[in-house]
C-alpha positions in Angstrom: 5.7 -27.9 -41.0 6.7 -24.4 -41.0 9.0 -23.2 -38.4 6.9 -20.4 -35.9 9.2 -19.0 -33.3 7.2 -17.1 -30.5 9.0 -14.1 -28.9 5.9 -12.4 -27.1 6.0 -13.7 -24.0 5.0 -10.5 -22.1 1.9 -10.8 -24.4 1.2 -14.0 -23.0 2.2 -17.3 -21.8 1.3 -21.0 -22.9 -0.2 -23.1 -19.9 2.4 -25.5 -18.5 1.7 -29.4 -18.7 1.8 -29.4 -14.9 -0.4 -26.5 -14.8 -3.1 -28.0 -16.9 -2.7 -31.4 -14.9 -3.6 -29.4 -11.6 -6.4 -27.9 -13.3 -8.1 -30.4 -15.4 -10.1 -32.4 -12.1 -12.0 -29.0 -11.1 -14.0 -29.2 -14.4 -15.9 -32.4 -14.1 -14.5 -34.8 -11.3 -13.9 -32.4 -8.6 -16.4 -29.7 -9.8 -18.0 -28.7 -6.5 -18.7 -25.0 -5.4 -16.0 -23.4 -3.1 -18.7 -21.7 -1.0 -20.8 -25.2 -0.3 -20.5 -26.7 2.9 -20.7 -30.4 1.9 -17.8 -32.7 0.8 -17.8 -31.7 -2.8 -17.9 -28.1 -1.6 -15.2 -28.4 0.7 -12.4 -30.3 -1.8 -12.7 -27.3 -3.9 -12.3 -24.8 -0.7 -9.4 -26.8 0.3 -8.3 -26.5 -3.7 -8.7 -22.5 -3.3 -7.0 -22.4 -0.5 -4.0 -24.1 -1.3 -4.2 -21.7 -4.5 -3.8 -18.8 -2.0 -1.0 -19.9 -0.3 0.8 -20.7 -3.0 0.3 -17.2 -5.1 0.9 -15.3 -1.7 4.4 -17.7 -1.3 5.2 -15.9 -4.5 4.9 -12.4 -3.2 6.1 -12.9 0.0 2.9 -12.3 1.4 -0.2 -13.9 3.6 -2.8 -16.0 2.4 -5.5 -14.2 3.9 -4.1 -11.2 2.0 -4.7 -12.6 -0.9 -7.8 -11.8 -3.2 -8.7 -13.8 -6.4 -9.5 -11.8 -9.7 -10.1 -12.1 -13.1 -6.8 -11.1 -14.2 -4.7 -8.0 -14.4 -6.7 -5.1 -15.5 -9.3 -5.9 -12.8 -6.3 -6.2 -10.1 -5.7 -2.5 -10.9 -8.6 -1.0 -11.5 -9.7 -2.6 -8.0 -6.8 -2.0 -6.0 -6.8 1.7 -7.8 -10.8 2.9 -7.7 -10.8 0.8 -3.9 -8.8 2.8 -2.1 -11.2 6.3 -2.6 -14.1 6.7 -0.8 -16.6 7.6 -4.0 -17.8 10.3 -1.5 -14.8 12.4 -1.5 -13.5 12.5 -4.9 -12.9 16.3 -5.0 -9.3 17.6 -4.0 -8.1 14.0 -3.6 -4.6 13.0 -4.8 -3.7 10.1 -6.9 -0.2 10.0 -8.3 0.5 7.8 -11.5 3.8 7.3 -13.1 3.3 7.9 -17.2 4.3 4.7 -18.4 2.1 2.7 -17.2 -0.1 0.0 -18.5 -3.8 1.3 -19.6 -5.3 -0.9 -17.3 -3.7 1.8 -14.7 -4.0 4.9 -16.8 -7.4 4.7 -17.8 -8.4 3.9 -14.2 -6.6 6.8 -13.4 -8.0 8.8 -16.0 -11.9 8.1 -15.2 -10.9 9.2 -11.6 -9.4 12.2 -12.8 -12.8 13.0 -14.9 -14.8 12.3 -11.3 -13.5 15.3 -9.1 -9.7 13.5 -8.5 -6.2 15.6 -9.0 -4.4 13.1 -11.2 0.0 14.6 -11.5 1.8 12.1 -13.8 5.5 11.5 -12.6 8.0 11.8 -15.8 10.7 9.1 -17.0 13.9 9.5 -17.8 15.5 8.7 -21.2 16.2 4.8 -18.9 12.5 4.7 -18.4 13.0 4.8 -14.7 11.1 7.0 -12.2 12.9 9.7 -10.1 12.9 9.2 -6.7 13.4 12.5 -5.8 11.0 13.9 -8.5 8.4 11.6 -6.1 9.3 13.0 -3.2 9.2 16.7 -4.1 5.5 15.9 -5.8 4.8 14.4 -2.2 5.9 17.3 -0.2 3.9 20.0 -2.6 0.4 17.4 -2.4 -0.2 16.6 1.1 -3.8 15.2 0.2 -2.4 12.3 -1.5 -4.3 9.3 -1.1 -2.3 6.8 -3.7 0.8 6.3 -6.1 0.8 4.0 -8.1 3.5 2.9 -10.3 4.2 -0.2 -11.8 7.3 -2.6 -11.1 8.1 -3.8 -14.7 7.5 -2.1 -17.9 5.3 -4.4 -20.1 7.1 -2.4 -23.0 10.9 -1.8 -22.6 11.2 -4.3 -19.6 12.3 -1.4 -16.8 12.4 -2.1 -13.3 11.5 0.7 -10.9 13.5 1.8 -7.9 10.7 0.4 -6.1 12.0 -0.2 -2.6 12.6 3.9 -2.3 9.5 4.4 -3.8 7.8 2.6 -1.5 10.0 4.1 1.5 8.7 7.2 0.4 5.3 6.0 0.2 5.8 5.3 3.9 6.7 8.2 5.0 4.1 10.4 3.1 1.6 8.4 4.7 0.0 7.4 1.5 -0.8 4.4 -0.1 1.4 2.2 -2.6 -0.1 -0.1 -5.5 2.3 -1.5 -8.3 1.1 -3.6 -11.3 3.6 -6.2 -11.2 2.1 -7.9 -14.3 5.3 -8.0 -15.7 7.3 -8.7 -12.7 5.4 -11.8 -11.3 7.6 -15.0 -11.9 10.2 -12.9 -13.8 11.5 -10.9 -10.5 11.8 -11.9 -6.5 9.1 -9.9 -4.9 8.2 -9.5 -1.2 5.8 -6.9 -0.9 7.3 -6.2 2.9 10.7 -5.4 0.9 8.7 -3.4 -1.6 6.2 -1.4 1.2 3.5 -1.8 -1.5 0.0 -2.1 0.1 -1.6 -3.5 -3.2 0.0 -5.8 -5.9 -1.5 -7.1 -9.2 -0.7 -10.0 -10.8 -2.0 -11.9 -14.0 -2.3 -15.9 -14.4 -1.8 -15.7 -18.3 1.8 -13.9 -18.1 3.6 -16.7 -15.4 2.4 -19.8 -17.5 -1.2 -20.5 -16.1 -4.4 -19.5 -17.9 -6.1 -16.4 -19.0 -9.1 -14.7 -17.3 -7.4 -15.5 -13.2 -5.4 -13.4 -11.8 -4.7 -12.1 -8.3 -4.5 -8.8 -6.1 -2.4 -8.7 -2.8 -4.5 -6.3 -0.1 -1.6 -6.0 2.6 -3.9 -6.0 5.9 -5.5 -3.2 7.5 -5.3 -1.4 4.1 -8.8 -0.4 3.4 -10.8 -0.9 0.5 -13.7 -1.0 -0.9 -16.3 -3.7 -2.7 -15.9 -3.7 -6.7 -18.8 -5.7 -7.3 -22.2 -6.6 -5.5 -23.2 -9.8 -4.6 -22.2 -12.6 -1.9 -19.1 -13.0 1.1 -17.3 -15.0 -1.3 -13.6 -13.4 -0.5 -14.1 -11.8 3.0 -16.7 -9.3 0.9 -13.7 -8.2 -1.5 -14.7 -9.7 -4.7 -18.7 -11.8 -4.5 -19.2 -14.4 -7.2 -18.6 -17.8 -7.6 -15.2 -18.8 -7.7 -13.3 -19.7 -10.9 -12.0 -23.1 -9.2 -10.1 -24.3 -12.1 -8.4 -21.0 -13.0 -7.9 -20.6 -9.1 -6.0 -23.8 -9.1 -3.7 -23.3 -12.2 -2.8 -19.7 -11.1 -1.4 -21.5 -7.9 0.6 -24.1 -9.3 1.9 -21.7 -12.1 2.6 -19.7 -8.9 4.6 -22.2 -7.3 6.6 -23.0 -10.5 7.4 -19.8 -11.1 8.9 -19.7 -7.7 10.9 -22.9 -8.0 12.4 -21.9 -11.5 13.1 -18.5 -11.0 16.8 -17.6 -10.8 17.5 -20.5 -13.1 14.7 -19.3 -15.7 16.0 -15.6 -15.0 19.8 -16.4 -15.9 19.0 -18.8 -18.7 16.7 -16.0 -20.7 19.2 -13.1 -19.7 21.6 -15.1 -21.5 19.6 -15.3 -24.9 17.9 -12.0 -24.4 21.6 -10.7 -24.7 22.6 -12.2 -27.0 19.3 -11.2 -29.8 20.3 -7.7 -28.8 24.5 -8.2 -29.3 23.6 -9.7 -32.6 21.0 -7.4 -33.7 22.8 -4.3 -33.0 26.1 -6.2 -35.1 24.1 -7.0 -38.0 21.5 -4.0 -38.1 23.0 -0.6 -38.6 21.9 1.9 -36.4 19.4 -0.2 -34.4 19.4 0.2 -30.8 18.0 -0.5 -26.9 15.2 1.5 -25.9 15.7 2.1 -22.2 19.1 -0.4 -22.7 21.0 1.3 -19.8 18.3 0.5 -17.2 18.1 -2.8 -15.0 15.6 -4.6 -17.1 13.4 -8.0 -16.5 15.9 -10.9 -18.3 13.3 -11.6 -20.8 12.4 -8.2 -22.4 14.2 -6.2 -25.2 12.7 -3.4 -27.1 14.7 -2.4 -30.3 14.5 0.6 -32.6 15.1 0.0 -36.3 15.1 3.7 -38.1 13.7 3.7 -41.4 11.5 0.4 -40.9 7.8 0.8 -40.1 7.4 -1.4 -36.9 3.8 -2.7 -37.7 4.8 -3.5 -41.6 8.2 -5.1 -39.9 6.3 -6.9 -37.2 3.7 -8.3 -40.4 7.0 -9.3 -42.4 8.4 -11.0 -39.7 5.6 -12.9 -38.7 5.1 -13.9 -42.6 8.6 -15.8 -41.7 7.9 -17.5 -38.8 8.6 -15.3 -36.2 6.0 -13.4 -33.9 6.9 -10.4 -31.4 5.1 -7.2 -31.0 5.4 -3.2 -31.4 4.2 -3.0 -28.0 1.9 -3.6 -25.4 -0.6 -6.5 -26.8 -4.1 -4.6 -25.3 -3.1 -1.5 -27.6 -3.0 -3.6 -30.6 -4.5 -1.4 -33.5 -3.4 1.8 -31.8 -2.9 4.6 -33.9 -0.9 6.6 -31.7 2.8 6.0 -31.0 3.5 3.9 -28.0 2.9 6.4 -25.1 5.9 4.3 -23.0 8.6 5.5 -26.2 7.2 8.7 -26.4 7.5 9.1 -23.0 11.4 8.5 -23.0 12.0 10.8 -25.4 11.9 8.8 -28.9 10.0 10.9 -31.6 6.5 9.5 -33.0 8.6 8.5 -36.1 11.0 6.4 -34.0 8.6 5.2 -32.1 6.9 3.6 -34.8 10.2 1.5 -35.8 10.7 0.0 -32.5 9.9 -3.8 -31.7 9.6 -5.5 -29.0 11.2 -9.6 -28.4 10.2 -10.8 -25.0 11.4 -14.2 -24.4 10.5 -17.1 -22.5 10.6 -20.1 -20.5 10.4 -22.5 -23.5 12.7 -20.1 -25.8 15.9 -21.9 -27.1 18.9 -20.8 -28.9 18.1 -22.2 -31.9 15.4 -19.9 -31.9 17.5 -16.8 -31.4 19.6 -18.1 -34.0 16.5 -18.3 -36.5 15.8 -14.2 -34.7 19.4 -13.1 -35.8 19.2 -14.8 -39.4 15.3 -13.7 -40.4 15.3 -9.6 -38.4 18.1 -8.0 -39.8 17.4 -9.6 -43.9 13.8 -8.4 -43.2 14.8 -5.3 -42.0 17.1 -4.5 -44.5 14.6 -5.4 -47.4 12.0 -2.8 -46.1 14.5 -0.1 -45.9 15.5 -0.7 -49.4 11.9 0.3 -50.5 11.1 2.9 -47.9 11.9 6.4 -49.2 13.6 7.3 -45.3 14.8 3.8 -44.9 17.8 3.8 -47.1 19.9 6.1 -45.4 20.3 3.3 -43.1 20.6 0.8 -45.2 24.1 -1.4 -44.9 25.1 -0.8 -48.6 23.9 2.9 -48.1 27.0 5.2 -49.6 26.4 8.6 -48.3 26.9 11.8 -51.3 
């Protein structure tokens, strides 16, 4: 059998056995309706329940703070259209940071077209947030109703200064959301740490399934209904619940709880070791937003000279799958707006790659990484007309 190493992680997760195990009664056996009031109704209550308390153990939050989703983007674009009464759009303030994930921006940006002032706060070359670029913004837009700004990039793996973002937050009087997507099982979180008032999280990135996710309200924050129907979630999201996806979400929770220094030091480890090697063996290759604190799995690498989509294609050819970026902007044309946005030009841009590592990722593995990238990379710089200036047998004239 061919050998297929998988270093997308940030893309998405395979289910754990124990995950599945949890999960796999609430199809048939245990199928009742969380909202009935007889037995069969009430095992999967209790199921849901337990669910909640072990997603909200994760954040460092309450169960009944705790709203089931269908994943991610509906997280943000809840916790993100919620907060604004649809009355008073006009002269309202909604501060966004520019990296963030489209799930955020275009959120933002419909809000923006609807009446809402929409400043973006800059990067620096780290892809980190300026606390005090936050705080003057603050002080000139007193009418601010939200920031948002994500914990972990999906992209270079940054993690923002949130505790003084949310400080500030605070003191402005105006409410926090993160996406912490990208965070979730990979970082310690307490949102009481963080200030945030709103917190998304995905079941497909910490090991459980696709299409469940969750959204931290912290209480007394207001917001409003996304959808029409039933009670089901004290009014915050009607509909049926998605028992089974409910169920795996919370166990993948608590796993990611248990494991997570050990998982966190083990994946630092070979995360830094693919970049040591890589930038040894790969002339002029380097860390995009290297000098920040990053999440342990995540390394995004420029190659000059290589096209990233026709390296990412070689590579997988080989065995080995990774990204260019962030997996929903898949057949982009435009350059990543996250490298752009630290300062790499559209050309570099386009020869960066991301490896984001995971739970089940072994050394061997990294081994196979550091033997199969740099050949592959050499190869296509020795038939692209700008990639043999780089090129390891390159003599200058």
């Amino acid at each position: 059998m061919e050998k297929r190493v998988y270093l997308d992680y940030n893309a998405t997760t395979p289910v754990e056995p124990e995950v599945l195990d949890a999960m796999l009664p609430y199809f048939s056996g245990a199928f009742g309706n969380a909202a009935s009031i007889h037995t069969a109704g009430q095992t999967a209550r209790s199921a849901v329940e337990t669910a909640r308390e072990q997603v909200a153990a994760l954040v460092g939050a309450q169960p009944q703070e705790i709203v089931f989703t269908s994943g991610g983007t509906e997280s943000d674009n809840h916790a993100i259209f919620g907060v604004f009464d649809q009355e008073e759009y006009a002269g309202k303030n909604l501060i966004c940071s520019v990296i963030e994930h489209e799930a955020v921006l275009n959120t933002c940006q419909s809000l923006a077209a609807r009446g809402v002032n929409v400043p973006y706060l800059l990067v620096g070359r780290d892809g980190r947030v300026d606390p005090d670029d936050l705080r003057n913004m603050l002080d000139t837009r007193p009418d601010t109703t939200l920031l948002t700004v994500m914990h972990a990039s999906n992209e270079l793996g940054t993690v923002q200064p949130l505790e003084q973002i949310g400080q500030l937050a605070l003191e402005a009087d105006v409410y926090f959301h993160t996406d912490a997507v990208q965070s979730a099982g990979k970082l310690p979180i307490d949102v009481n740490t963080l200030q945030v008032d709103l917190l998304s999280i995905s079941g497909h990135k910490i090991y459980g399934p696709k299409g469940v996710g969750a959204l931290y309200v912290r209480s007394g924050t207001p917001l409003r209904q996304f959808f029409y129907g039933g009670h089901h979630q004290r009014g915050f999201r009607p509909g049926t619940e998605n028992v089974a996806g409910i169920v795996g979400l919370g166990k993948a929770a608590e796993l990611a709880k248990k494991s997570l220094l050990q998982d966190a030091a083990r994946i630092g480890g070979l995360r830094d070791g693919l970049e040591r090697g890589l930038l040894q063996r790969v002339p002029e290759s380097r860390v995009n937003g290297g000098s920040a604190v990053r999440t342990s799995n995540t390394s995004n690498m420029l190659f000059p000279g290589v096209d990233g989509e026709a390296l990412l294609i070689a590579l997988d050819l080989k065995g080995l799958a990774c990204s260019t970026g962030s997996a929903c902007s898949s057949g982009a044309v435009e350059p990543s707006h996250v490298l752009t946005a630290i300062g790499l030009s559209t050309e570099e841009a386009r020869s960066s790659l991301r490896f984001s590592l995971g739970r089940h990722t072994t050394r061997e593995e990294i081994d196979f990484a550091l033997l199969v990238i740099p050949e592959t990379v050499e190869r296509l710089r020795e038939i692209s007309p700008n990639g043999k200036q780089f090129s390891a047998g390159h003599q200058a004239i």
